[in-house]
C-alpha positions in Angstrom: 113.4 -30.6 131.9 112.9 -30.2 128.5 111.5 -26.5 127.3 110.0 -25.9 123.9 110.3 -21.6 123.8 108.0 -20.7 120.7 108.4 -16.9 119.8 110.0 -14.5 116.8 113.2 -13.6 116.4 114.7 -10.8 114.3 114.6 -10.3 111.4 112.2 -7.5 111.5 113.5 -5.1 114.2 111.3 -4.4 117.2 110.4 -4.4 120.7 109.1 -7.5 120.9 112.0 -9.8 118.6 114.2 -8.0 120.4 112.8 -8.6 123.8 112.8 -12.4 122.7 116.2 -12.8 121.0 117.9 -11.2 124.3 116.1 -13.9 126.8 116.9 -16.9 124.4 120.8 -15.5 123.9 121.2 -15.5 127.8 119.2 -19.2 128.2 122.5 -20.5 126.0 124.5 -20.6 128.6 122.0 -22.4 131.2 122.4 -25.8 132.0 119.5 -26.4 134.3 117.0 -27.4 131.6 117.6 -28.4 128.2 116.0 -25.5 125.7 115.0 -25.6 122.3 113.8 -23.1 120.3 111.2 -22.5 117.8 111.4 -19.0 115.8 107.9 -18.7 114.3 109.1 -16.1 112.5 110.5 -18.1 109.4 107.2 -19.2 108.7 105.5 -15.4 108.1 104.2 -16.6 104.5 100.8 -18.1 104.1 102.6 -21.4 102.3 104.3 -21.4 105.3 101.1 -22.0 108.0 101.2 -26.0 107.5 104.8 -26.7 107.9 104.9 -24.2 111.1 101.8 -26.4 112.3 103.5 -30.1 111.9 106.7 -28.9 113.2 105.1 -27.1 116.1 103.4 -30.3 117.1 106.2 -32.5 116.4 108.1 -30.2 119.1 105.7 -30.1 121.6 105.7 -34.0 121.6 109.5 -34.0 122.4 109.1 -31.4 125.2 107.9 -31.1 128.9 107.3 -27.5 129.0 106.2 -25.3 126.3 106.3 -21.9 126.6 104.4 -19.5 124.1 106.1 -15.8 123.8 104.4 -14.1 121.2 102.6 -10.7 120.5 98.1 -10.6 121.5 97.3 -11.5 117.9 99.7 -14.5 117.3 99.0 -15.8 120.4 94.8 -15.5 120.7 95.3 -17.5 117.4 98.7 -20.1 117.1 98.4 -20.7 121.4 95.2 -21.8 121.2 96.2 -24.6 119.4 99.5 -25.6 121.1 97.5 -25.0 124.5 95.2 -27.3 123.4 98.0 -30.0 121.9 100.3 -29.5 124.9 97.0 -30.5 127.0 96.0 -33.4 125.1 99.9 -35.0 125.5 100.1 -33.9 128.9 102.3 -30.9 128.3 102.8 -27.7 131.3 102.1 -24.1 129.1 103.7 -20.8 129.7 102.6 -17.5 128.4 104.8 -14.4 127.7 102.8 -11.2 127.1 104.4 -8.5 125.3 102.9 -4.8 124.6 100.8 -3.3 126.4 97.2 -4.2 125.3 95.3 -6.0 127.7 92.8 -8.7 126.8 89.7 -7.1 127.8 90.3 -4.3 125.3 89.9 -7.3 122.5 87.1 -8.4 120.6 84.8 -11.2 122.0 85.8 -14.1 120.3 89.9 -13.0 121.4 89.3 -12.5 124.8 87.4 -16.2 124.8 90.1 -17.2 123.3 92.8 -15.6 125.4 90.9 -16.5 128.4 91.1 -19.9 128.1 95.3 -20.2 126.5 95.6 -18.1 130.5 93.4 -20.7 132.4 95.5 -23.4 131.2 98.7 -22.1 131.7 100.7 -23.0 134.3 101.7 -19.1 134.9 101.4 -16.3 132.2 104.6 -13.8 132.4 103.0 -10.3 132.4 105.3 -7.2 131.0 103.2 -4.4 132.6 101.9 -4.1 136.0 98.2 -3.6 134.4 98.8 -7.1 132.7 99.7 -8.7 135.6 96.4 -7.2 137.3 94.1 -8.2 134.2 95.4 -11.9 134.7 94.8 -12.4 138.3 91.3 -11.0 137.2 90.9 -13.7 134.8 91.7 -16.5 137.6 95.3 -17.4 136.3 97.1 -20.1 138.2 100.1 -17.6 138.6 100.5 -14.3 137.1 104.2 -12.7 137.1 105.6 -9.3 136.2 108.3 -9.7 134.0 109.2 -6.4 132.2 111.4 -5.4 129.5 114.6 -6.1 129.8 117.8 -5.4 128.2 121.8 -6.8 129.2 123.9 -4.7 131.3 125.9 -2.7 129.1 129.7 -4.0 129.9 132.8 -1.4 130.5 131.0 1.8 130.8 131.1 3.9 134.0 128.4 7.0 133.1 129.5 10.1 134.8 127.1 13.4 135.4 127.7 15.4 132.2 124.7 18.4 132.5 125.1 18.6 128.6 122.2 18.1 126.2 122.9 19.2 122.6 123.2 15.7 120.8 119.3 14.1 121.0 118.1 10.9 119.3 115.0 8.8 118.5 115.8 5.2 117.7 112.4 3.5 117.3 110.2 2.5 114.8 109.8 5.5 112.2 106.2 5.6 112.8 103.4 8.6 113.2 102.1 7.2 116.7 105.6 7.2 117.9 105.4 10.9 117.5 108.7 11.4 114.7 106.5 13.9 113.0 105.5 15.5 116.1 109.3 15.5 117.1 110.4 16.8 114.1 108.3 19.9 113.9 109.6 20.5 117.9 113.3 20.7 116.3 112.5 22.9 113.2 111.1 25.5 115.8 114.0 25.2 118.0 116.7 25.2 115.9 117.0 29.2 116.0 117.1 29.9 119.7 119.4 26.5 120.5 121.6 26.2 117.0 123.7 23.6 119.0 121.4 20.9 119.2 120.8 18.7 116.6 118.2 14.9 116.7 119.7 11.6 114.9 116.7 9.4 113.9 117.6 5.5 113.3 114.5 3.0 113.0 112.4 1.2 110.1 110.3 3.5 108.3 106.1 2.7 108.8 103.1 4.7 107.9 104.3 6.1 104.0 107.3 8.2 105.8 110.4 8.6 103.3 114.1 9.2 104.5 114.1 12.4 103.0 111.0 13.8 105.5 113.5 13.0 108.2 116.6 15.0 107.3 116.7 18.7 108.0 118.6 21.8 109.2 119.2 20.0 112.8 118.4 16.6 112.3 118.9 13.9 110.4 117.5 10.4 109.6 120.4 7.1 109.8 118.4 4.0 108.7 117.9 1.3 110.7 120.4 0.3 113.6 121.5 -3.4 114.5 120.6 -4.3 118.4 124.3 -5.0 118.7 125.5 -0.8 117.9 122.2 0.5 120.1 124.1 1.0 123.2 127.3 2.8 121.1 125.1 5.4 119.7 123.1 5.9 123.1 126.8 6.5 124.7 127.1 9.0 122.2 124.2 10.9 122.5 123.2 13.1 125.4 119.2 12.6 125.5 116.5 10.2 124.2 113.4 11.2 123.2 110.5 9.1 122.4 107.2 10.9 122.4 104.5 7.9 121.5 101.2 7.6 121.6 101.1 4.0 120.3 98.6 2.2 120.8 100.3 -0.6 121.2 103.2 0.5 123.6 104.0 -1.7 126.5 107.6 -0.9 128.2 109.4 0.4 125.5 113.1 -1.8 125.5 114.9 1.4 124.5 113.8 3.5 127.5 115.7 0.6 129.5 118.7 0.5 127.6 118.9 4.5 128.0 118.3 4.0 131.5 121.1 1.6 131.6 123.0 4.2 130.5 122.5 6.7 132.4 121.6 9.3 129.5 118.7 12.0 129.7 115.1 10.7 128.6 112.6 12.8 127.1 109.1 10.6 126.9 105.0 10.8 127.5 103.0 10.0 129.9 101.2 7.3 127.9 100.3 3.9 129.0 102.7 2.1 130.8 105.3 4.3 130.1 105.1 6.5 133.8 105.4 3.0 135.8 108.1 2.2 133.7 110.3 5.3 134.2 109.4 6.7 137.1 111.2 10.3 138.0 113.9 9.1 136.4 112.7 10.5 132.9 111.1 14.1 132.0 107.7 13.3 131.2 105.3 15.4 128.8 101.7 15.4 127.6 101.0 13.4 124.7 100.5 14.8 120.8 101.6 18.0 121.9 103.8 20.0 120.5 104.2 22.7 123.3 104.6 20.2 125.7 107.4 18.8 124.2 109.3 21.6 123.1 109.1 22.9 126.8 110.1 20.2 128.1 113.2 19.7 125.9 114.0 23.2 126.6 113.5 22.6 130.7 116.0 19.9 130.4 118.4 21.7 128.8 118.3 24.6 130.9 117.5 23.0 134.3 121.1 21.7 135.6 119.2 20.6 139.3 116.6 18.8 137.1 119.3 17.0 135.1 121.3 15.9 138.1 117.8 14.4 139.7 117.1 12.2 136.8 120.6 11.1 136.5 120.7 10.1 140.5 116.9 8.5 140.2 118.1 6.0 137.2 120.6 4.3 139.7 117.8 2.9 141.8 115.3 2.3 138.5 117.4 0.9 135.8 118.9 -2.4 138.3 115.2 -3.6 137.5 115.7 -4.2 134.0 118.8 -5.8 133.1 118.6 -9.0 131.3 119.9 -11.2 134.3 117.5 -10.2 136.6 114.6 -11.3 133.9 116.2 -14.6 132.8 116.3 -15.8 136.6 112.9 -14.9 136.9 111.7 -17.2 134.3 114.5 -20.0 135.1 112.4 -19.6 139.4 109.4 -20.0 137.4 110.1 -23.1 135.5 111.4 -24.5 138.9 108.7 -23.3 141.3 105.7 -24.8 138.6 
């Protein structure tokens, strides 16, 4: 069978390029069906809108199966046209959701919109649980959770280590992902634990300049290359993430610190708590308190530390990239 995969790859950064680059990498090597892609992301300029139409067509023509993986505002707009191409030349349609916004929290005319691209899919591929709930609501033909995902890191054999000085936030650089909030945690630590420091890699959002992010115990990076993500997890003791974006779904690097076995600092927002489980500390959200306690907890709890490090075994097999990849390869099959 011939599959058309429209989505975004990187260049920018982010969950959901990410998310898409690492399925279409492992669908390389698969020689069940014959994949092409189409990386909508070349055509981000306005001049760009007609060429990304006539080629998106001209694909869809050539193809048996087209499915669309794109964020809730590409797709309410772009899939409503290739649903309604792929049906008019007798085209099956797939839908990858990414992010955690659901449909009903749209306006209107969106959720019309989105409504009907999930009525005439074949089966929409959900990334939270809550997704996946909202589109059996709606009256898709199948709806199937398909989190995040990330490959299984190769050659490393994480051992119990109980110690938490070296911390990092690799994420977007963005207010709602709580940097500020973390930031202002560190600068009240720093006296009473001088061993601890926070490394900060991720794009800068939201007027935030490199020199905000570099202090007395922590320091901002840049922006790291999905390929040395895993490296600088290995050499870091904890993650911390503390968003309240609105936007969050099943943050990727959770997973890939999960894979890893290391320490995970996070709040319980969204999806997140479905996500992790007890196998990360979870704290309130925008507070300050909260997260400084539990960063200290976790440094000085050494039973708490050895739970989350024995819970990740059972939660982190979920996620790796294999798993996900033959899930969408039995859908293809099973439509």
């Amino acid at each position: 069978m011939k599959v058309l995969i429209i989505g975004s790859l990187p260049p920018p950064i982010g969950g959901t390029s990410v998310s898409f680059q690492n399925l279409v990498t492992d669908l390389r090597d698969i020689k069940e069906h014959q994949f092409s892609i189409l990386d909508v992301g070349k055509f981000r300029k306005k001049r760009n809108q007609l060429p990304l139409l006539f080629k998106s067509l001209k694909m869809i023509v050539s193809s048996d199966h087209v499915s669309i993986q794109l964020g809730i505002g590409a797709l309410s707009l772009w899939g409503l046209v290739w649903v309604f191409f792929a049906k008019l030349t007798s085209k099956k349609i797939s839908i990858r959701r990414f992010g955690g916004q659901l449909v009903f929290q749209q306006s209107a005319l969106i959720i019309k919109s989105l409504e009907l691209i999930y009525k005439n899919s074949s089966f929409v591929l959900c990334q939270t649980l809550n997704q996946n709930s909202e589109a059996r609501e709606i009256g898709v033909a199948r709806a199937i959770w398909f989190p995040t995902a990330r490959p299984q890191p190769l050659e490393f054999n994480p051992t119990f280590d109980p110690k938490c000085e070296n911390f990092v936030f690799i994420s977007q650089v963005k207010e709602s992902k709580g940097i500020l909030l973390l930031i202002k945690v560190f600068e009240d630590l720093r006296l009473m634990y001088p061993n601890i420091r926070l490394d900060i890699y991720g794009p800068l959002f939201d007027g935030i300049a490199a020199k905000q992010l570099t202090g007395g115990n922590y320091k901002y990076h840049g922006v790291l290359e999905p390929i040395d993500v895993n490296q600088v997890l290995i050499n870091s003791d904890v993650l911390v993430l503390p968003t309240y974006y609105e936007g969050e779904g099943y943050p990727g690097i959770l997973i890939e610190a999960m894979l890893l076995k290391k320490y995970i600092v996070t709040t319980r927002w969204k999806s997140i708590p479905e996500l992790v489980l007890d196998a990360a500390l979870l704290v309130e959200v925008k507070s300050d308190e909260a997260l400084q306690s539990g960063i200290e907890e976790l440094i000085n709890d050494a039973a708490l530390k050895s739970t989350l490090f024995d819970n990740m075994d059972v939660r982190r097999k979920r996620f790796v990239q294999e798993t996900q990849t033959n899930d969408f390869l039995k859908a293809l099959r099973e439509e």
